[in-house]
C-alpha positions as CSV (number, residue, x, y, z in Angstrom):
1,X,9.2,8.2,-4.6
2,X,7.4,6.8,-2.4
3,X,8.0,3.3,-0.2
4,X,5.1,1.1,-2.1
5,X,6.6,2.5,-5.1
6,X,10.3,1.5,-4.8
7,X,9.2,-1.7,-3.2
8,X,7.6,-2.6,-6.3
9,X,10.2,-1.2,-8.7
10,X,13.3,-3.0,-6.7
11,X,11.1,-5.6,-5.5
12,X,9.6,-6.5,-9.2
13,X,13.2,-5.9,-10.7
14,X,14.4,-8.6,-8.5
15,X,11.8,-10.8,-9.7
16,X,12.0,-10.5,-12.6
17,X,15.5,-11.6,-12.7
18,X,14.6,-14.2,-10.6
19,X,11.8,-15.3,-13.3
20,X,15.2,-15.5,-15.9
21,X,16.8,-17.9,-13.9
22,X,14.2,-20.5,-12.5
23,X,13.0,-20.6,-16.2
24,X,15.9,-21.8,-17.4
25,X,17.4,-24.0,-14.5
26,X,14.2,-24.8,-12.5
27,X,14.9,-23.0,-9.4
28,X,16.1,-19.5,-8.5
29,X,13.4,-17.2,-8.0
30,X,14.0,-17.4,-4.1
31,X,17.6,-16.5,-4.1
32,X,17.5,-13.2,-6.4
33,X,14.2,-12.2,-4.6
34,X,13.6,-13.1,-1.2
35,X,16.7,-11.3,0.1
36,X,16.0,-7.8,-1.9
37,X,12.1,-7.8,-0.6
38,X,13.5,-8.2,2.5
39,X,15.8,-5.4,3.2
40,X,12.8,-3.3,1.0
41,X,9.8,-4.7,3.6
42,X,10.6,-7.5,6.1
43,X,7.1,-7.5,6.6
44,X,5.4,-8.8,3.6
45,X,7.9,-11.9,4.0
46,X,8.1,-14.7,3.3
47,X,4.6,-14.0,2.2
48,X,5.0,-12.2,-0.8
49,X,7.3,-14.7,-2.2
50,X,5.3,-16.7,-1.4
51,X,2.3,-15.9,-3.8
52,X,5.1,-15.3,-6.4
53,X,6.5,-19.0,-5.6
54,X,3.0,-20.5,-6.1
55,X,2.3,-18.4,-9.6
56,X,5.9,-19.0,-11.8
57,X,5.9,-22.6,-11.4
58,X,2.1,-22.7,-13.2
59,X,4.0,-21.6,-16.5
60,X,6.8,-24.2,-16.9
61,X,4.0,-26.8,-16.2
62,X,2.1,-25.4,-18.9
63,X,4.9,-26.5,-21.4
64,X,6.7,-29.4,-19.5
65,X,3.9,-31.3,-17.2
66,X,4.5,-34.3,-19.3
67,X,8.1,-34.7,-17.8
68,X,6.9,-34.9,-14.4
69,X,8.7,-37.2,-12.4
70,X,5.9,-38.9,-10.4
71,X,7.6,-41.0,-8.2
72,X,10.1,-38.6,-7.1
73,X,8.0,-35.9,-6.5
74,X,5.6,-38.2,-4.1
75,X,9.0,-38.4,-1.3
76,X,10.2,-35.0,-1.8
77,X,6.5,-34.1,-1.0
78,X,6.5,-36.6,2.1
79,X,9.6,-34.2,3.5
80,X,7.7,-31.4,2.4
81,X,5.1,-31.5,5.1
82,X,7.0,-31.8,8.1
83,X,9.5,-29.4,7.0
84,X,7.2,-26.8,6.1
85,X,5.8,-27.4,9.7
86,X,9.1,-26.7,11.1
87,X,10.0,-23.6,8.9
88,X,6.7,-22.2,10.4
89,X,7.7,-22.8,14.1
90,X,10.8,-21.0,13.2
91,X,9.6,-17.8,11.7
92,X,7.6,-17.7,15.1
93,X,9.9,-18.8,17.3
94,X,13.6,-19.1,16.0
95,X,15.9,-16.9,14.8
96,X,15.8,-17.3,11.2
97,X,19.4,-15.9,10.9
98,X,21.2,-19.1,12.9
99,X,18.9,-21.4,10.9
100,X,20.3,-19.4,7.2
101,X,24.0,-19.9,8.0
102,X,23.6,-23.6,9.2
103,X,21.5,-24.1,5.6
104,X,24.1,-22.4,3.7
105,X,26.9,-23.9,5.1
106,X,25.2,-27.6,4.2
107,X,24.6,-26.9,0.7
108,X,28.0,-25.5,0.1
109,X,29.4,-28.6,1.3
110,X,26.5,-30.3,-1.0
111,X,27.9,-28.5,-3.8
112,X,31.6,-29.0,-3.1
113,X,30.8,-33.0,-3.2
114,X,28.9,-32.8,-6.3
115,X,31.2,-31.0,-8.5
116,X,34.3,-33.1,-7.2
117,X,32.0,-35.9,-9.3
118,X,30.9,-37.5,-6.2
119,X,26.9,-38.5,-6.9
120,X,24.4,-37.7,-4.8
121,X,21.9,-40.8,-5.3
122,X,18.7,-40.0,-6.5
123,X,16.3,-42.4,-4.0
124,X,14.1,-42.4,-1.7
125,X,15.9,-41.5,1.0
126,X,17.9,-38.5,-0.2
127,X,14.5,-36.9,-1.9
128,X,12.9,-37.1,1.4
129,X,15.5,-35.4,3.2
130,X,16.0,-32.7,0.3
131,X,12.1,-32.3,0.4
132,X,12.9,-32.1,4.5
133,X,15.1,-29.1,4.0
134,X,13.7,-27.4,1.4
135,X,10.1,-27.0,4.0
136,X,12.7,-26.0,6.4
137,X,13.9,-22.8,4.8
138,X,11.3,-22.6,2.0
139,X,8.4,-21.8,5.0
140,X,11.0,-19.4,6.8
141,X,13.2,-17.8,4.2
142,X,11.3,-18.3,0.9
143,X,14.6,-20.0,-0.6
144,X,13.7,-23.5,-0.6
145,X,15.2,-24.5,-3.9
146,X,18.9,-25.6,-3.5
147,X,18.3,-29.4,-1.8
148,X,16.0,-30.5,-4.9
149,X,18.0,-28.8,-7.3
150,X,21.3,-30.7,-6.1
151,X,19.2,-33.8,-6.0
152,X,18.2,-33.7,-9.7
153,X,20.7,-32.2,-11.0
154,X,22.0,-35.0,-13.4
155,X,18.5,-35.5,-14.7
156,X,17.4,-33.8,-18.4
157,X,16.8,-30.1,-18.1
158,X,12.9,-30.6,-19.1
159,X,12.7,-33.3,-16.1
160,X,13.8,-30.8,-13.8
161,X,12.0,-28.0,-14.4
162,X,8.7,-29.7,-14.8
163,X,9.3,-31.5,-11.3
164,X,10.8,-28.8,-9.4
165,X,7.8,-26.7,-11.0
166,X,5.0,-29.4,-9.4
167,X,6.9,-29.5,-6.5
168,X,7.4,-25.9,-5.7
169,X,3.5,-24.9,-6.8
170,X,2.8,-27.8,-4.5
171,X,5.1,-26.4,-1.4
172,X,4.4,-23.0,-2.0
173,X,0.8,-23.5,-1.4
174,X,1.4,-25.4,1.5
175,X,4.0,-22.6,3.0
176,X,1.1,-19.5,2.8
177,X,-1.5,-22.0,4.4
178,X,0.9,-22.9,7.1
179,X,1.7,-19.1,7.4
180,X,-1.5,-17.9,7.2
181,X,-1.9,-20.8,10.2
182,X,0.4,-19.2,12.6
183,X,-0.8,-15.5,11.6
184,X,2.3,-14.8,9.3
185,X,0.6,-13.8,6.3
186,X,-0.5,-10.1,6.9
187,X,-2.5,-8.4,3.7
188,X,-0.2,-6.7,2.9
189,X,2.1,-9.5,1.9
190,X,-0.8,-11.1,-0.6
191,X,-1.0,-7.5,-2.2
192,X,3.0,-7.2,-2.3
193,X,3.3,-10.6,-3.9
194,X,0.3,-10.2,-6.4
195,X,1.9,-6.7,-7.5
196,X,5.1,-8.8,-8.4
197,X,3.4,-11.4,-10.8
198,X,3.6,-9.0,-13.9
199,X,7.6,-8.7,-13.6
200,X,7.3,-12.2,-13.2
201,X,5.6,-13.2,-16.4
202,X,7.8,-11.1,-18.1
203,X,10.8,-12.6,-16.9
204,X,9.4,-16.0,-17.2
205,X,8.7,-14.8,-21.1
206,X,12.0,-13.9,-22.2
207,X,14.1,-16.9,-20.4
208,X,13.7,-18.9,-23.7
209,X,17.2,-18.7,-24.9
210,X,18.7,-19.6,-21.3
211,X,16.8,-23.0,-21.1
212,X,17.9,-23.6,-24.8
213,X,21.8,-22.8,-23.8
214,X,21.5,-24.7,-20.4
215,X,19.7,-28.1,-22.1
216,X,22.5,-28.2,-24.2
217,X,24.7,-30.2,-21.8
218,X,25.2,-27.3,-19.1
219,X,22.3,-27.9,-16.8
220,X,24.3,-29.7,-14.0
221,X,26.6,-26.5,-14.4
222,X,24.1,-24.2,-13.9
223,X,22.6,-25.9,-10.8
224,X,25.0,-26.0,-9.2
225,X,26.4,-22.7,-9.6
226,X,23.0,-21.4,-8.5
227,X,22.7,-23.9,-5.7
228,X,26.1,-21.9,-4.5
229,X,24.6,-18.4,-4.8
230,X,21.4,-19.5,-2.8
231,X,24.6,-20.6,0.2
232,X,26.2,-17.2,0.0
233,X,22.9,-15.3,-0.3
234,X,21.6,-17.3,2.7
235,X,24.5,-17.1,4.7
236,X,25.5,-13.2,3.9
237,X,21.6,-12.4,4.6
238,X,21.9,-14.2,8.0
239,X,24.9,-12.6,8.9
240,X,24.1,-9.2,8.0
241,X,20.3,-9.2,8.9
C-alpha cells in the first residue's frame, strides 16, 4: 500500500470520525484529526486541516445559520485575528510542542472549573480571549476548538453549532491565508485536505442521531468531555512529538 494511499485511508478514517463528533457537539474535527495526519504526514499540516476546517462548518450552517449568535461571534472574531497571527509566528518560529502542553494544561483546568458548576461568563471579555486562544493553536495545531466550546457551552445545542460553525469557516479561512503568508501551505497540503472532504461529508451525514441525543439536555456534557480529550490529545501529541 502505498504512503498517499494509507494517508488517505487513516487520514480520511480519522475524519470522518471527526465529522461524527463536531456534527453533533460543534467542535471536534481538530482533535480526532489533526494528531493522526500528523504522525501519517507532518507535512501537509496544519494545512490539510485546514481546508477540511473551512469545508464541514459550510454544512451545519446550511441547516442552523438562523441561530447565529451575532454579537458573540463579532469578539471571538476580534481575538481571532491576532491569535491567528501568533499561531503563524509559532509554526515558524516556536516549538509547537511547549505551546500544546501549556494549551492543554489551561483547558483542563478550564474544564475542571466548569464541571465543579463554576460559570464561565459568556461576555465580551472572556469571548475575546477564547477567540485569542483558539487563533493561537487553531493557526499552529489545527485544534482550535476547546476555548469557544467551553465558552458556550451552556447555550442550546443549535446556538452552538451554528456559531462555532461561522466562527470556525471564518478562522479557518483566515488560518490558510495566514499560512499560505509565511509559506506554510505547500500543494501538497491543499490536495491532502481536498482528498479528505468525501470522508468528511459522510461523517457529517450520518451524525444525525448524536445531535438529537446531545440536544436533549446532554450538550454541556458532551463539551466538555470533548474539550478534555482535545487537553490530553494536545498534551500527549506535544509530549510524544
Amino acid at each position: 500500500m502505498s504512503h498517499e494511499v494509507f494517508l488517505l485511508f487513516l487520514g480520511g478514517l480519522a475524519v470522518f470520525i471527526g465529522a461524527i463528533v463536531q456534527g453533533g457537539v460543534g467542535f471536534g474535527l481538530g482533535l480526532v484529526a489533526a494528531p493522526m495526519i500528523t504522525v501519517l504526514d507532518p507535512t501537509v499540516m496544519p494545512g490539510a486541516i485546514q481546508v477540511v476546517n473551512v469545508t464541514l462548518p459550510l454544512f451545519t450552517l446550511a441547516a442552523e445559520w438562523r441561530k447565529v449568535d451575532w454579537r458573540g461571534l463579532g469578539f471571538a472574531l476580534l481575538g481571532r485575528l491576532p491569535g491567528s497571527v501568533i499561531g503563524g509566528a509559532i509554526v515558524v518560529y516556536v516549538s509547537t510542542q511547549t505551546l500544546g502542553i501549556l494549551v492543554g494544561v489551561m483547558v483542563l483546568i478550564a474544564v475542571a472549573v466548569t464541571a465543579s458548576a463554576v460559570a464561565i461568563p459568556r461576555n465580551g471579555a472572556t469571548l475575546t480571549t477564547a477567540g485569542f486562544l483558539s487563533g493561537i493553536t487553531g493557526t499552529a495545531t489545527g485544534i482550535g476548538g476547546p476555548p469557544m466550546g467551553i465558552v458556550y457551552q451552556h447555550a442550546k445545542g443549535p446556538q452552538i453549532r451554528a456559531t462555532l460553525a461561522m466562527y470556525f469557516f471564518l478562522s479557518a479561512a483566515q488560518s490558510l491565508g495566514i499560512l499560505a503568508a509565511v509559506g506554510r501551505l505547500p500543494g501538497r497540503a491543499l490536495l491532502a485536505g481536498a482528498a479528505l472532504i468525501p470522508f468528511m461529508i459522510v461523517g457529517f451525514a450520518v451524525s444525525g442521531p448524536l445531535r438529537r441525543f446531545l440536544d436533549g439536555g446532554r450538550v454541556r456534557a458532551g463539551i466538555l468531555v470533548v474539550a478534555a480529550a482535545s487537553a490530553f490529545v494536545l498534551i500527549t501529541q506535544s509530549l510524544t512529538g
